[in-house]
GUVOKE-878407 format. One line per 10 residues: for each residue x, z, y of C-alpha. Coordinates in pm, 1 decimal. Each point is the difference from the previous one (the first is absolute). Example, Ala and Ser with C-alpha at 12.3 -4.5 7.8 and 13.67 -1.06 7.14 Angstrom:
<atoms>
1230.0 780.0 -450.0; 137.0 -66.0 344.0
</atoms>
This chain:
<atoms>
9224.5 10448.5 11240.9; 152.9 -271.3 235.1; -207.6 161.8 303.3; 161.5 333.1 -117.8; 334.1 -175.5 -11.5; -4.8 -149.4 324.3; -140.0 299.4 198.8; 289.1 187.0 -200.0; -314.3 284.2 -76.9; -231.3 71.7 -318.1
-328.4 -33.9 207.4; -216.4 -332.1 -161.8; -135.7 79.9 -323.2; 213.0 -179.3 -288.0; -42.4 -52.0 -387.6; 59.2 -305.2 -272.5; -288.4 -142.8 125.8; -135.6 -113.0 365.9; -95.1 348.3 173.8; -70.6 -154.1 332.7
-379.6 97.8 1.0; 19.0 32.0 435.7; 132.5 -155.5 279.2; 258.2 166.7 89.1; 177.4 31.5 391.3; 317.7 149.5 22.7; 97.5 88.0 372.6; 302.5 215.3 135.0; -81.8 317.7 37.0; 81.3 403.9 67.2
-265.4 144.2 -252.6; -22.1 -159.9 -289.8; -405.2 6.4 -39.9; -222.8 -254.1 -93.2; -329.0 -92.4 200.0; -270.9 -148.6 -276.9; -235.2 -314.3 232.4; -306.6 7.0 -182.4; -224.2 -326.0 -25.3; -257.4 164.5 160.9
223.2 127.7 332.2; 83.5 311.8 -75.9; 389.2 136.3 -34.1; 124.7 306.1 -245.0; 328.6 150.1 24.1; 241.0 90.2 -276.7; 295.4 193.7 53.7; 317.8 -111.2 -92.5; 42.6 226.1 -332.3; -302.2 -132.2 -113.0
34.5 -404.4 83.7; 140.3 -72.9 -341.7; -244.8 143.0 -228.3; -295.5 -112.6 210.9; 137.9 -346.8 -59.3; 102.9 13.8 -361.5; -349.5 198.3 -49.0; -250.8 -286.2 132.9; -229.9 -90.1 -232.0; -220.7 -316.9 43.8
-265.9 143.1 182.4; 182.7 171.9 229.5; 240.4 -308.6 115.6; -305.0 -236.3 -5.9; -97.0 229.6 342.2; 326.3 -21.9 149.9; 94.8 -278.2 269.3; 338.7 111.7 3.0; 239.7 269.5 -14.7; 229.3 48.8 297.6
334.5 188.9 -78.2; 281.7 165.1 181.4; 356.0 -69.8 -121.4; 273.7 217.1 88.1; 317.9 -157.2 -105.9; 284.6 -205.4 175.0; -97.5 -288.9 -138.0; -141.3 -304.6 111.0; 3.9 145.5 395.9; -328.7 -59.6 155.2
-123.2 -236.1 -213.9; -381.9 34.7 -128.5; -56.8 -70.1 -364.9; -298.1 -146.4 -138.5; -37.0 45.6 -386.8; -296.2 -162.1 -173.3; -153.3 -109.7 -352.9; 71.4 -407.4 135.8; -218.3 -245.1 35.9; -157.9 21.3 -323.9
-136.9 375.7 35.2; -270.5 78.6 -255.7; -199.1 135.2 284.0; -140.7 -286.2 213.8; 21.8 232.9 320.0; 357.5 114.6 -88.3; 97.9 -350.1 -14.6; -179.6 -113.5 342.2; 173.7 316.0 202.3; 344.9 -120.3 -190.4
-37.9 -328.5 191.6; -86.6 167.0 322.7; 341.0 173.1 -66.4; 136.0 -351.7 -41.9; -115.6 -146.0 338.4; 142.6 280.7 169.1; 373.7 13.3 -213.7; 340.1 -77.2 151.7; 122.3 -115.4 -320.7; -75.8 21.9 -334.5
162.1 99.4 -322.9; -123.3 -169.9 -343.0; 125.1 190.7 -327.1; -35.3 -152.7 -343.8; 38.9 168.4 -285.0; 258.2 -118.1 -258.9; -249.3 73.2 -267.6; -261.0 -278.2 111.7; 199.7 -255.1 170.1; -142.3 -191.8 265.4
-348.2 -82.4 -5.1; -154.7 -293.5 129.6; -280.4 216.0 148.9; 301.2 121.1 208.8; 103.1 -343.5 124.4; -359.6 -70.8 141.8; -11.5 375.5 144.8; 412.6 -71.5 167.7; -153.0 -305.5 110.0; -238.1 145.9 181.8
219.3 237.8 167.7; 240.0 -227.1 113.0; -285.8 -264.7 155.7; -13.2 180.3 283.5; 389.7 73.7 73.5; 56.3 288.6 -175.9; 352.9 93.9 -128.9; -10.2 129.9 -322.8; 286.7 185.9 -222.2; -36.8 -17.4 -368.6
114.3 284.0 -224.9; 53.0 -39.1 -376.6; -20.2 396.2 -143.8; 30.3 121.9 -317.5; 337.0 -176.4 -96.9; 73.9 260.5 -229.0; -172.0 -157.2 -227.4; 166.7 -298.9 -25.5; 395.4 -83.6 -110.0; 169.8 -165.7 276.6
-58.0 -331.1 -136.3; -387.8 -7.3 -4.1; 60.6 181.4 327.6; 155.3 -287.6 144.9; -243.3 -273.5 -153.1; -312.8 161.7 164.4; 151.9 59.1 362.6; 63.9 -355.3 -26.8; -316.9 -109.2 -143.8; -190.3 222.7 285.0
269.7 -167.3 210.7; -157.5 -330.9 -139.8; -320.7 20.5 7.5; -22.1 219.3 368.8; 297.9 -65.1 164.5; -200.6 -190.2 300.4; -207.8 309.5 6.9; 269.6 262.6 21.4; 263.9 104.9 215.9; 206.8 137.9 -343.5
-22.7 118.7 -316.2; 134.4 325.8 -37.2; 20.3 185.6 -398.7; -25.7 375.1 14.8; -40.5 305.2 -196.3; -189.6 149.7 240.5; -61.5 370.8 -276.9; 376.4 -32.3 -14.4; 79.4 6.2 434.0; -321.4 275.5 -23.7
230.2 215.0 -245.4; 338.2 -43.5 248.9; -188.4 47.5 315.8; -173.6 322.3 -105.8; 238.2 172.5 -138.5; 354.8 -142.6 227.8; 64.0 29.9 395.5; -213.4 -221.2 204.0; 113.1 -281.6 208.5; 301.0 31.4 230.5
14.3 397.1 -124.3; -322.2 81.8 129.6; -174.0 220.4 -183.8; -380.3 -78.9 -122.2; -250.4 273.8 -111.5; 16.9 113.8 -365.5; -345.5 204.2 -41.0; -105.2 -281.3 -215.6; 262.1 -20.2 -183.8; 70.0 20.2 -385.2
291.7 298.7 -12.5; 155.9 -138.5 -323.4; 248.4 -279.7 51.8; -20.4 -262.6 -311.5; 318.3 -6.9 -196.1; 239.6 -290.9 121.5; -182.5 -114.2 330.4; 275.5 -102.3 228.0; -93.7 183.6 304.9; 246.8 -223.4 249.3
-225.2 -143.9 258.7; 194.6 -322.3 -53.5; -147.4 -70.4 -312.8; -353.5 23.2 132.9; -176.2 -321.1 -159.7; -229.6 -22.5 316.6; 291.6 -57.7 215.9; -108.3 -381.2 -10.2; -363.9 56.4 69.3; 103.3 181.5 335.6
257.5 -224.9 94.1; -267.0 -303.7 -20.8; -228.4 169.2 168.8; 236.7 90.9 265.9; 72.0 -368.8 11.4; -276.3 -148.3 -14.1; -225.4 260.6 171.3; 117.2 266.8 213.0; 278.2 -200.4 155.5; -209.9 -251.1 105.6
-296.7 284.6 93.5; 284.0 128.9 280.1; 62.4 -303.6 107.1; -346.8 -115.3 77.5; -51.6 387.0 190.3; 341.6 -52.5 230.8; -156.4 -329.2 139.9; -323.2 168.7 34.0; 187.0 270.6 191.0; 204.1 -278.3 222.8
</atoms>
């Protein structure tokens, strides 16, 4: 749901319970399609009506012969920047895991979501730890706020804050099935306008559609901040 949200399209497979079953690389792109790496070398093709339900569809078998999925995005969002969704570090597949950290060695930056239904772990302090030994910058994102009244809200950012805060650029709470709601169904950023096909044609009663209520506003700003500015910076003195 929070890839979904950021990419501001219903394209990774979602549900109450971890769907991430695949790697999965979004890149910028005209078409749409998907192109399936296999373990064993080969590459499929799906076509873009059909990249949804071959993801929500993958049963164990299947994914176990998958080295990862690579994905065209359409939308505004994000410009040119790759994607990289994975199961984390903790995969239940020993090979998914191993190509996750090759996906790590090769990431600009990183972002870390907890959920506010588990806390933080301290299997994720030794995994952040690990990240950051070798200079990494990573962004931490607390989803699934919802459930929580603004008090508890504000005692967990702070114990994250806590307990990671030498590990993380920022804590950042979101909602992310909340901004996935707004950015489906309102205008896209700036007025642009991003691709509907997979969208839901029934607007939820109440949703405030005004782009400035977006609750992933704050996500993009960091990253902006943190990432993207700094990402320019480092490509005009590689130009000079």
């Amino acid at each position: 749901t929070f890839i979904n949200a950021l990419l501001g399209e219903a394209v990774a497979p979602m549900g109450v319970l971890p769907t991430t079953s695949t790697i999965n690389l979004f890149r910028r792109g005209p078409s749409g399609s998907a192109r399936v790496h296999y373990r064993d070398g080969s590459i499929g093709t799906v076509a873009r009506d059909e990249v949804h339900t071959f993801l929500q569809n993958l049963d164990d078998i299947e994914a176990s012969r998958i080295r990862h999925m690579e994905i065209e995005r359409t939308g505004p969002r994000l410009g040119e920047a790759a994607v990289v969704d994975t199961p984390g570090l903790n995969a239940l597949d020993a090979f998914h895991e191993r190509v996750t950290r090759e996906f790590v060695e090769e990431a600009d930056a990183i972002i870390w979501i907890f959920s506010a239904t588990r806390g933080g772990a301290a299997s994720e302090g030794s995994a952040l730890k690990s990240l950051c030994a070798d200079g990494r910058q990573v962004l931490g994102v607390l989803n699934k706020v919802d459930t929580l009244d603004p008090d508890e809200r504000a005692e967990l950012v702070a114990y994250l804050q806590d307990q990671f805060g030498a590990l993380l650029l920022d804590v950042i709470p979101v909602c992310a099935s909340a901004a996935l709601e707004l950015r489906t169904h309102a205008p896209g950023p700036r007025g642009s306008t991003e691709p509907k096909e997979r969208q839901a044609t029934a607007i939820p009663a109440g949703l405030d559609l005004d782009p400035a209520s977006d609750p992933f506003i704050a996500v993009e700003d960091a990253l902006e901040r943190h990432f993207f500015e700094r990402a320019r910076e480092l490509k005009r003195a590689l130009t000079a």
